[in-house]
C-alpha positions as CSV (number, residue, x, y, z in Angstrom):
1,X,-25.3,22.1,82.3
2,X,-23.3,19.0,82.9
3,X,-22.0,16.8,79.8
4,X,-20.8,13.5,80.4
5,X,-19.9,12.1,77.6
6,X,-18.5,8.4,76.7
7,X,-17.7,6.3,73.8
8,X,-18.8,2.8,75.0
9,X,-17.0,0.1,73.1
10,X,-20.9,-1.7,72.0
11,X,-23.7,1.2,72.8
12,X,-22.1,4.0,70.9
13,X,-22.2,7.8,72.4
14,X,-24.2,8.0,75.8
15,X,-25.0,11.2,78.1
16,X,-26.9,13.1,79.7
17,X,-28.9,15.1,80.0
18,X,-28.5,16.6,77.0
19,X,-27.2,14.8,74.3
20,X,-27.1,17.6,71.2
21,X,-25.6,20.3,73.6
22,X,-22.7,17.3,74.6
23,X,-22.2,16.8,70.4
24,X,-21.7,20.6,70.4
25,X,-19.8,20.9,72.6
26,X,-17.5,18.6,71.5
27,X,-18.1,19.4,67.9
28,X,-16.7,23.5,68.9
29,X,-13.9,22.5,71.1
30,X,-12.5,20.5,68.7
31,X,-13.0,23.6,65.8
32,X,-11.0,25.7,68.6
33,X,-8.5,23.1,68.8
34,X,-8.7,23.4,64.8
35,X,-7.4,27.0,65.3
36,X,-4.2,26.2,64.2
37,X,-3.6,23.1,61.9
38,X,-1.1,22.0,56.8
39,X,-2.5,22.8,53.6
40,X,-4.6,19.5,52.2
41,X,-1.9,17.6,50.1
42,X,-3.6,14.7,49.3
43,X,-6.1,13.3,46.2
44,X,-8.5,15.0,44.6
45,X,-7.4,18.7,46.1
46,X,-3.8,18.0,45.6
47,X,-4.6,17.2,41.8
48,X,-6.9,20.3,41.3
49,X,-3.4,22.2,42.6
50,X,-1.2,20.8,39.8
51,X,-3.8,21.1,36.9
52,X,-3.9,24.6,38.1
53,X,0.1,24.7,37.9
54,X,0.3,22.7,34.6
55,X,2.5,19.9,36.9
56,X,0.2,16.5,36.8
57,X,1.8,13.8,35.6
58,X,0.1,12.9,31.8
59,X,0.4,10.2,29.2
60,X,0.8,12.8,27.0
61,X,4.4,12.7,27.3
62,X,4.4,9.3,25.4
63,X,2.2,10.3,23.0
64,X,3.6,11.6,19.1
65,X,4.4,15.0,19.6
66,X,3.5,15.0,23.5
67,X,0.2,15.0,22.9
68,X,0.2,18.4,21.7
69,X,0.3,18.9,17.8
70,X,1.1,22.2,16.9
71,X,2.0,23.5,20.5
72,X,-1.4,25.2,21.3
73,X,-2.0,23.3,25.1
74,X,1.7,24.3,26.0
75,X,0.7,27.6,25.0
76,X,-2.1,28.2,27.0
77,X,-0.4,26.4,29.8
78,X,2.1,28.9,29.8
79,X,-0.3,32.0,29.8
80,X,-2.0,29.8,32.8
81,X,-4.7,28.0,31.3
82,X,-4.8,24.1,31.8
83,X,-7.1,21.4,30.5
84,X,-7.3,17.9,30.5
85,X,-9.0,14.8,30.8
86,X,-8.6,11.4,33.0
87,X,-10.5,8.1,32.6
88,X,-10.7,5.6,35.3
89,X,-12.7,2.3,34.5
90,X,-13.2,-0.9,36.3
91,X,-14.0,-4.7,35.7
92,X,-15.3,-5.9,39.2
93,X,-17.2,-9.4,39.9
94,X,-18.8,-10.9,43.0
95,X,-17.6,-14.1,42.8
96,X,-19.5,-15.5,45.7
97,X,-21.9,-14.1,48.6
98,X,-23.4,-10.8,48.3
99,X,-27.0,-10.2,46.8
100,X,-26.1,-12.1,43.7
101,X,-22.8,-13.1,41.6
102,X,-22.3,-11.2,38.7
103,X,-19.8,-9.0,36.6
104,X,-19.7,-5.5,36.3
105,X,-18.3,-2.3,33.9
106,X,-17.9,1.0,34.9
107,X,-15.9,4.4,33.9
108,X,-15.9,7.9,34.6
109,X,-14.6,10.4,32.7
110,X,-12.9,13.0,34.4
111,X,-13.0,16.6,32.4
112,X,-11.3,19.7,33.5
113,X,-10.4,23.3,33.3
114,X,-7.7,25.2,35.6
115,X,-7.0,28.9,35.2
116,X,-4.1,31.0,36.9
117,X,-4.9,34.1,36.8
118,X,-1.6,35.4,37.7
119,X,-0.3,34.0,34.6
120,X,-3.1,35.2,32.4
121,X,-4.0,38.9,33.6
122,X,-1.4,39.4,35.9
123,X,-4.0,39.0,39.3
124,X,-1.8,37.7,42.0
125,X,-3.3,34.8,43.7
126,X,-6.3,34.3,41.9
127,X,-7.9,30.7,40.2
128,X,-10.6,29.2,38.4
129,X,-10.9,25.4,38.4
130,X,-14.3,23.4,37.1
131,X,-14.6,19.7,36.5
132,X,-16.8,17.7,35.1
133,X,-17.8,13.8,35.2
134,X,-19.0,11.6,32.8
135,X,-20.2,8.5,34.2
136,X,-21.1,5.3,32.7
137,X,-21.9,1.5,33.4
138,X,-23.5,-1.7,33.5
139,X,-24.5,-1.7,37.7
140,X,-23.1,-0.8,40.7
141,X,-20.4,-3.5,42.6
142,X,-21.6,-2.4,46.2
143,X,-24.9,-1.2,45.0
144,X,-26.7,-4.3,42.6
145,X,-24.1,-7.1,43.5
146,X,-23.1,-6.9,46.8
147,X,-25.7,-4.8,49.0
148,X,-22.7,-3.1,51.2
149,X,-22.3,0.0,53.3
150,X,-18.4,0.2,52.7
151,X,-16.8,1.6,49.3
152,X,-16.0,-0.7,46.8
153,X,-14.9,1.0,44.0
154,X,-14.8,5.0,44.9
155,X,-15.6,5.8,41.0
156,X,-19.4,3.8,41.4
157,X,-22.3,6.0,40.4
158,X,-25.5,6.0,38.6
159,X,-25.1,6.9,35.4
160,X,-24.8,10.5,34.2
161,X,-22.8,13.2,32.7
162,X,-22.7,16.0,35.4
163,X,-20.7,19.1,37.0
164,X,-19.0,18.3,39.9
165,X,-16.5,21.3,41.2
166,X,-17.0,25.1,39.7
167,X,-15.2,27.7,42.1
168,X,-12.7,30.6,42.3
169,X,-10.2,30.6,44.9
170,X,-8.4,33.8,46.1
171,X,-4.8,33.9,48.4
172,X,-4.2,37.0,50.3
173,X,-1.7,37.5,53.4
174,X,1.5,36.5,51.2
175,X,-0.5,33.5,50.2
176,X,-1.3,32.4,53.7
177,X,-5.0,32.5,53.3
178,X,-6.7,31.9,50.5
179,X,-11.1,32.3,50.4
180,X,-12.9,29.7,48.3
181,X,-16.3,30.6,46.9
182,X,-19.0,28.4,44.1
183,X,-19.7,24.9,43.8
184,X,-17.6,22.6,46.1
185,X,-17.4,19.3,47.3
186,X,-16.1,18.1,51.2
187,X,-14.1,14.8,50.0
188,X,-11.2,16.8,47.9
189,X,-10.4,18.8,51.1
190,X,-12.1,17.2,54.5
191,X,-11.5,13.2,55.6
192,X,-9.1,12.6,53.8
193,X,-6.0,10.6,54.3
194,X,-2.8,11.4,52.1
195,X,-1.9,7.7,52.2
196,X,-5.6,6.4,51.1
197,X,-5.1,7.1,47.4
198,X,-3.7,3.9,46.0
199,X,-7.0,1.9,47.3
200,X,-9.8,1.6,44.7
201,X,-12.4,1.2,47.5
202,X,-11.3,4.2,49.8
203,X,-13.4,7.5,49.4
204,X,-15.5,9.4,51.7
205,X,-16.0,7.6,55.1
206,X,-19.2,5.2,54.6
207,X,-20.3,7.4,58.3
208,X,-20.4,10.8,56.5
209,X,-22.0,9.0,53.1
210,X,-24.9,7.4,55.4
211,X,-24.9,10.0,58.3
212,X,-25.3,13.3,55.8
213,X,-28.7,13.8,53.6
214,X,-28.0,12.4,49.9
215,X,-24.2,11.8,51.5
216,X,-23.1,15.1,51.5
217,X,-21.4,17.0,49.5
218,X,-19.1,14.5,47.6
219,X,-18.6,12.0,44.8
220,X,-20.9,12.6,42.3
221,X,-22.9,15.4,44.3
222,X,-21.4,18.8,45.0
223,X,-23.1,21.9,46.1
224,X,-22.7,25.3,46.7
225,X,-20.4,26.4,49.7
226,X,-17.5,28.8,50.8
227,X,-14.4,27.6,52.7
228,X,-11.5,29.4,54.2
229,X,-8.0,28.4,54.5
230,X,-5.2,29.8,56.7
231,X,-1.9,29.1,57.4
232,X,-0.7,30.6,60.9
233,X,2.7,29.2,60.7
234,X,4.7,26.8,58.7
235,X,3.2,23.1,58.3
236,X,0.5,24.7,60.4
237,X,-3.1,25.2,58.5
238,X,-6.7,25.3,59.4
239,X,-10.1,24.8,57.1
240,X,-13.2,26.1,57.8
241,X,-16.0,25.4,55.3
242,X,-19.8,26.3,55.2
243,X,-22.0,24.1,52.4
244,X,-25.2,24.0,51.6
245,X,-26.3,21.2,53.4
246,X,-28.2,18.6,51.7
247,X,-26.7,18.4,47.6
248,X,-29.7,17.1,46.2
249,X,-32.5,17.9,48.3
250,X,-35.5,16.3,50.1
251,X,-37.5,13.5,48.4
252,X,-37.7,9.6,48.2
253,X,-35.9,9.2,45.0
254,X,-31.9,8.4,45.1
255,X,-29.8,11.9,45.6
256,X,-28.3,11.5,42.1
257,X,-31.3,11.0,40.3
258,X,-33.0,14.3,42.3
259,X,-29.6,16.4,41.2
260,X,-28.9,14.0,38.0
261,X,-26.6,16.7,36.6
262,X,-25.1,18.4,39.1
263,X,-27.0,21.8,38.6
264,X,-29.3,22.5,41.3
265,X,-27.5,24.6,43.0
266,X,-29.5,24.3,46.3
267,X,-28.9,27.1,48.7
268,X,-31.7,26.9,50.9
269,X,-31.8,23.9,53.2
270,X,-29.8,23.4,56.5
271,X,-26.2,24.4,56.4
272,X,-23.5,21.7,56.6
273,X,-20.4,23.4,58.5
274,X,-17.2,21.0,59.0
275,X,-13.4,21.9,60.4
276,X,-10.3,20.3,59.6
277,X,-7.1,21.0,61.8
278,X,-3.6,19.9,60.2
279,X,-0.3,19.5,60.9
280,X,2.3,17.8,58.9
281,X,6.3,17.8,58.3
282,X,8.8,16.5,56.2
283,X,6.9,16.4,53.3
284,X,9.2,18.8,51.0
285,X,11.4,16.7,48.4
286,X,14.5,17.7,50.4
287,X,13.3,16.4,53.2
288,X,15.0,13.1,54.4
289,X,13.2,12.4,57.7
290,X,10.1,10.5,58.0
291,X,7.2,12.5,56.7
292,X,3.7,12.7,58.9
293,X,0.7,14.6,58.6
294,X,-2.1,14.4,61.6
295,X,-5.3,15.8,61.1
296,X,-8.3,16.5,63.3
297,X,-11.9,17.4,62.4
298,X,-15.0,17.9,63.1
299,X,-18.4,19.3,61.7
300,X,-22.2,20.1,62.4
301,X,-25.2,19.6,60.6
302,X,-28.1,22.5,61.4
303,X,-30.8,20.4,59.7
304,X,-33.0,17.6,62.0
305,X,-32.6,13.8,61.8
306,X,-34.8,10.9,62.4
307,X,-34.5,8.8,65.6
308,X,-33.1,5.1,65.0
309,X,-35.2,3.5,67.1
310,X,-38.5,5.7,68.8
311,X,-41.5,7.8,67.7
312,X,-42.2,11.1,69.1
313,X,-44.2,9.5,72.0
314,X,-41.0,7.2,73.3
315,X,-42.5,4.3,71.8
316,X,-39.9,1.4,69.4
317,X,-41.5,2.3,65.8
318,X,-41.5,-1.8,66.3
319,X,-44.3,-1.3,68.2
320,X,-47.9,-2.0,67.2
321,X,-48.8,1.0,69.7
322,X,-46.5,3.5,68.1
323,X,-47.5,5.7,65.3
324,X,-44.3,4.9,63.1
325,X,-43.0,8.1,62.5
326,X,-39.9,8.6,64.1
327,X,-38.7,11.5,66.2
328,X,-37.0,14.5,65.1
329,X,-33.8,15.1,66.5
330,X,-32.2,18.7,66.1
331,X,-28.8,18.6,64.0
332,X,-25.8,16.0,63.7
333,X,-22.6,15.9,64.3
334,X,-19.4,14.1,63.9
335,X,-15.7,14.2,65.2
336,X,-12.8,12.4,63.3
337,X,-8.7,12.2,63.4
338,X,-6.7,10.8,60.9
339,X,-2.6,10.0,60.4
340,X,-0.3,9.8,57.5
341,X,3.0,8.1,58.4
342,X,6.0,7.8,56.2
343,X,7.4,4.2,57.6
344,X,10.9,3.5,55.4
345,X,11.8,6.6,53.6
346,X,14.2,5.7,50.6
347,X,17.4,7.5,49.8
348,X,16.5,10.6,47.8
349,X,13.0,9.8,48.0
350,X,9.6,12.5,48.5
351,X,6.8,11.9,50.9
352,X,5.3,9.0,48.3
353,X,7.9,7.0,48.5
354,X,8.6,3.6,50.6
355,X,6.8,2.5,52.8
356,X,3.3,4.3,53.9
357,X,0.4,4.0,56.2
358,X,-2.7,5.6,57.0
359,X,-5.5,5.1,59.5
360,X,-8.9,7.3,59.9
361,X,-11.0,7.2,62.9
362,X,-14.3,9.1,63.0
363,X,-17.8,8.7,65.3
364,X,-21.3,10.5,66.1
365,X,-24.2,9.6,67.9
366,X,-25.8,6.7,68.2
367,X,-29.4,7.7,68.5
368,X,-29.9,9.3,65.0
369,X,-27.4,7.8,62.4
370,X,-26.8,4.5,61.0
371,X,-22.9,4.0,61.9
372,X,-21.5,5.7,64.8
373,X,-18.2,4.2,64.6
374,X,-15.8,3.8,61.3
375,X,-12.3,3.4,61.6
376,X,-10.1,2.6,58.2
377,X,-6.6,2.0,57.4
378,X,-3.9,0.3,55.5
379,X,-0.4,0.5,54.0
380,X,1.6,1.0,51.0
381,X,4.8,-0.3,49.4
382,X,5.8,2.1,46.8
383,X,9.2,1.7,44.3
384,X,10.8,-1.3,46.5
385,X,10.7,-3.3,43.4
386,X,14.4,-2.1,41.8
387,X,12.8,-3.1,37.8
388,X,9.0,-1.4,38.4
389,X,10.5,2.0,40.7
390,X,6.6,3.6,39.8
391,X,4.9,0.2,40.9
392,X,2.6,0.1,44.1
393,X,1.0,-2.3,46.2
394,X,-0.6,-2.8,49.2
395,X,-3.6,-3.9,51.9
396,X,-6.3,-2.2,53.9
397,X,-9.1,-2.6,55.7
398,X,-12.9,-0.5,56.6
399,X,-14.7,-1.1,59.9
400,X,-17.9,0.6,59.8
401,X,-20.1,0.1,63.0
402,X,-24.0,0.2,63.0
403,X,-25.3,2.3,65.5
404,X,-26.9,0.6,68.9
405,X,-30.2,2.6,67.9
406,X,-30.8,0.5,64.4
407,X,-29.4,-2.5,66.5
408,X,-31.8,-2.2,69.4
409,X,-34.7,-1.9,66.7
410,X,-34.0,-5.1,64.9
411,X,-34.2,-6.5,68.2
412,X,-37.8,-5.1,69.2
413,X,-38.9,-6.6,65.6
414,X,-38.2,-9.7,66.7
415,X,-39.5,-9.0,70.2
416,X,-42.8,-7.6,68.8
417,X,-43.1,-10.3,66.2
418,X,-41.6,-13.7,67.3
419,X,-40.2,-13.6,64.6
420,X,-36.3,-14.0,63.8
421,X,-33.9,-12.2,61.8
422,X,-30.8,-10.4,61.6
423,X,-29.4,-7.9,63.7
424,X,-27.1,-5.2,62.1
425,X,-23.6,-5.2,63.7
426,X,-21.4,-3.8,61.6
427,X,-19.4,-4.4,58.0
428,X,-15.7,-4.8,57.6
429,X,-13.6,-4.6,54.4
430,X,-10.5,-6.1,53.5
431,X,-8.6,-4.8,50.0
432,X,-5.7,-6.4,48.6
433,X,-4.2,-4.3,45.1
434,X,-1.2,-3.7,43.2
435,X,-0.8,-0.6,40.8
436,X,1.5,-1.4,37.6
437,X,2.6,1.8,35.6
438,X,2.4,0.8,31.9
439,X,3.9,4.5,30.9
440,X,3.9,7.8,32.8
441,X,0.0,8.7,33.7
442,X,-1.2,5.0,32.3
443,X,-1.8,2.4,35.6
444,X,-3.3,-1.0,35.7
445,X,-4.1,-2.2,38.8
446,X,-5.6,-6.2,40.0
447,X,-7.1,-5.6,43.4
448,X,-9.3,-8.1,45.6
449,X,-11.6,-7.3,49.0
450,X,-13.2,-9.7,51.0
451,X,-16.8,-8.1,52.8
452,X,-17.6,-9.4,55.9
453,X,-21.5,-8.8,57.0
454,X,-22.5,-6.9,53.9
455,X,-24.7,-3.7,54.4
456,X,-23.9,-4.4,58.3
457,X,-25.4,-7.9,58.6
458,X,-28.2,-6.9,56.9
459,X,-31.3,-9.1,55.5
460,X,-30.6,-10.3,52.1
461,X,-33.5,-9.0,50.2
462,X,-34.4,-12.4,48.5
463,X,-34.7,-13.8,51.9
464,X,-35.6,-11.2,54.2
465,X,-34.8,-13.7,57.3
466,X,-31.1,-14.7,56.5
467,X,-28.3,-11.8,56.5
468,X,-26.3,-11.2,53.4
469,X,-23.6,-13.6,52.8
470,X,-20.0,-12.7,52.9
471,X,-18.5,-11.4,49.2
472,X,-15.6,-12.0,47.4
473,X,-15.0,-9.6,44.4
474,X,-12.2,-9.4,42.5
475,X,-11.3,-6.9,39.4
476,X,-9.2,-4.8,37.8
477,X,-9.1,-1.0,37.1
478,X,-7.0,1.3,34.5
479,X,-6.0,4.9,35.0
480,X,-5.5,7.1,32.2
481,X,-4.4,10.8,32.5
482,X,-4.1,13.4,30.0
């Protein structure tokens, strides 16, 4: 078989003469290049790791007696068992373009419980961690205001109180493998970029949200899966994680009102499997050189997809002569690479500190996914202000390209109809923000984006014949952890 693949800079991912067996292809040489890769150290997985160890940092410690009255949570943190609460909540409004202008309010209340078994019964290597969301609000920024494709506030969600993560973990091999087993979610772990963290708008990549059924397995949807870490050598690590492939199931309604709490625990449809290779050094406190982590990634989807743009016959589903269903392609795939640079590392300083910059790339093909290209990135000042050493602030920016396939089809509409109106291109992002600590787990943080081509120059839905307007929103969120 040959397999000719290339990433043309407007069409997307051509071959021949097999286009699945190329994504494969691709897809298992880069899990063999994953063969050796450092553990995930960033967001929501690096938090899970220090509520397990007792270590995140808490606003408990300006509260009257820490928080604690009586003692009781040091106790159990010191026989392993750790609980806690965070609470993010935003103020966002579209000032102008968009679907409409308006104001929003949103929270989410983050619950959790973290056990160490080692510390409790003495079982080397063994964890518990589940967590819990409570979600509330008045509408959706991206969703109700704007009509985008690109995260705007990585905390928006239709209102519910559900479980997200329930899951023991167990290390073996001196603690350089560990098995994960229950319900998981991909964005703690997979796609993620170390330095991405300070951005209200940057969360799982818009091409795995609108490339995977109901999104995949993250933020608010988890499912079950198994995922297996390993450590070869040091700063080397490799993941490998199976999930249940579709969180919420088949169906027209949205994915979080099908799995509104978080408990259907699907295990029967098409597997998800992803990869994640990393490699990262001077990231240890004593470190004084530059830190860098490089990841590279990839993952499959067993389940079938519809075509963008043709029925099962060849014809545009623009067509009058075509049936309107659209062909079935067999699975999906993606590849992705990512880098965390440490830019000015201050005297004394960790990993965090100075100046920081990220940027994720990540495509799949064009023929059976809305964006085929997304490419984010951006960069952080962090303590250069001598009076606010915990402040933060910074820019960055989301490209996500629609595929040629949706492209080609707006095109035969107008071809078959006479009739003009947009065609989708893509959607780019642009986030301004600065993070003020008040006390020690207490932010605030301003933050502005501008949104070029909404939902990827889509038709505004009042006025199905002129694209959505460019949007301005600006807001603020606070960050409270106990």
């Amino acid at each position: 078989m040959s397999c000719a693949l290339i990433l043309h800079p407007n069409r997307g991912w051509r071959g021949r003469p097999a286009p699945k067996r190329c994504y494969t292809v691709v897809l298992w040489l880069a899990l063999v290049a994953a063969g050796s890769g450092v553990p995930h150290t960033a967001g929501a997985e690096e938090l899970a790791i220090e509520r397990i160890r007792g270590n995140e940092e808490s606003i408990a410690s300006s509260l009257p007696e820490h928080g604690d009255p009586g003692g009781v949570r040091k106790w159990l943190s010191e026989k392993g068992v750790n609980y806690g609460v965070m609470y993010k909540a935003d103020v966002l409004g579209n000032l102008t373009g968009g679907i409409r202008r308006g104001v929003i309010y949103e929270d989410k209340v983050d619950t959790y419980i973290a056990i160490d078994f080692e510390k409790l019964i003495d079982w080397k290597g063994l964890t518990f961690y589940s967590n819990q969301f409570w979600i509330h609000g008045t509408g959706g920024i991206g969703r109700s205001l704007v009509g985008g494709l690109n995260t705007i506030s990585h905390i928006e969600a239709l209102q519910a109180n559900r479980l997200s993560e329930l899951w023991i973990e167990q290390k073996f091999w001196d603690d350089k493998a560990s098995i994960r087993i229950g319900q998981l979610t991909a964005d703690d772990q997979f796609y993620v970029a170390r330095y991405a963290d300070l951005f209200i708008n940057t969360d799982w990549p818009a091409i795995a949200k609108f490339d995977l059924p109901s999104g995949g397995p993250a933020y608010p949807l988890s499912t079950p899966g198994v995922r297996f870490a390993f450590e070869p050598v040091k700063d080397v690590h490799l993941l490998v994680a199976l999930f249940n492939g579709d969180p919420a199931g088949p169906g027209p309604e949205h994915p979080e009102i099908k799995n509104r709490h978080g408990l259907n625990f699907r295990l029967s449809d098409p597997p998800l499997l992803i990869s994640e290779a990393q490699y990262g050094y001077n990231l240890d406190k004593q470190a004084t050189g530059l830190a860098r982590i490089l990841r590279l990634g990839a993952w499959h989807h067993f389940g079938s997809f519809n075509d963008q743009r043709f029925d099962a016959f060849g014809f545009s589903l623009a067509d009058p002569s075509s049936n309107g269903i659209a062909a079935r392609r067999r699975g999906n795939d993606g590849i992705y690479g990512i880098i965390d640079q440490q830019l000015w590392r201050p005297q004394g300083g960790d990993a965090n500190s100075g100046i920081t910059a990220f940027a994720r790339v990540s495509a799949s093909p064009s023929d059976r996914n809305l964006i085929d290209l997304y490419v984010d990135g951006g960069i952080t000042f962090a303590g250069l202000l001598p009076a606010r050493p915990k402040d933060k602030f910074g820019a960055s920016v989301i490209y996500s390209r629609i595929s040629n396939g949706v492209a080609e089809l707006d095109r035969d509409r107008i071809l078959f109809t006479g009739l003009p109106q947009p065609v989708h291109d893509y959607e780019l992002s642009v986030d301004f923000t600065y993070q003020a600590q008040i006390v020690p787990g207490w932010t605030i943080q301003p933050d502005f984006q501008y949104i070029m081509h909404p939902g990827g120059h889509a038709p505004n839905p009042f006025a199905p014949l002129v694209p959505i307007k460019n949007a301005v929103v600006i807001g603020v969120r606070t960050s409270i952890e106990y």
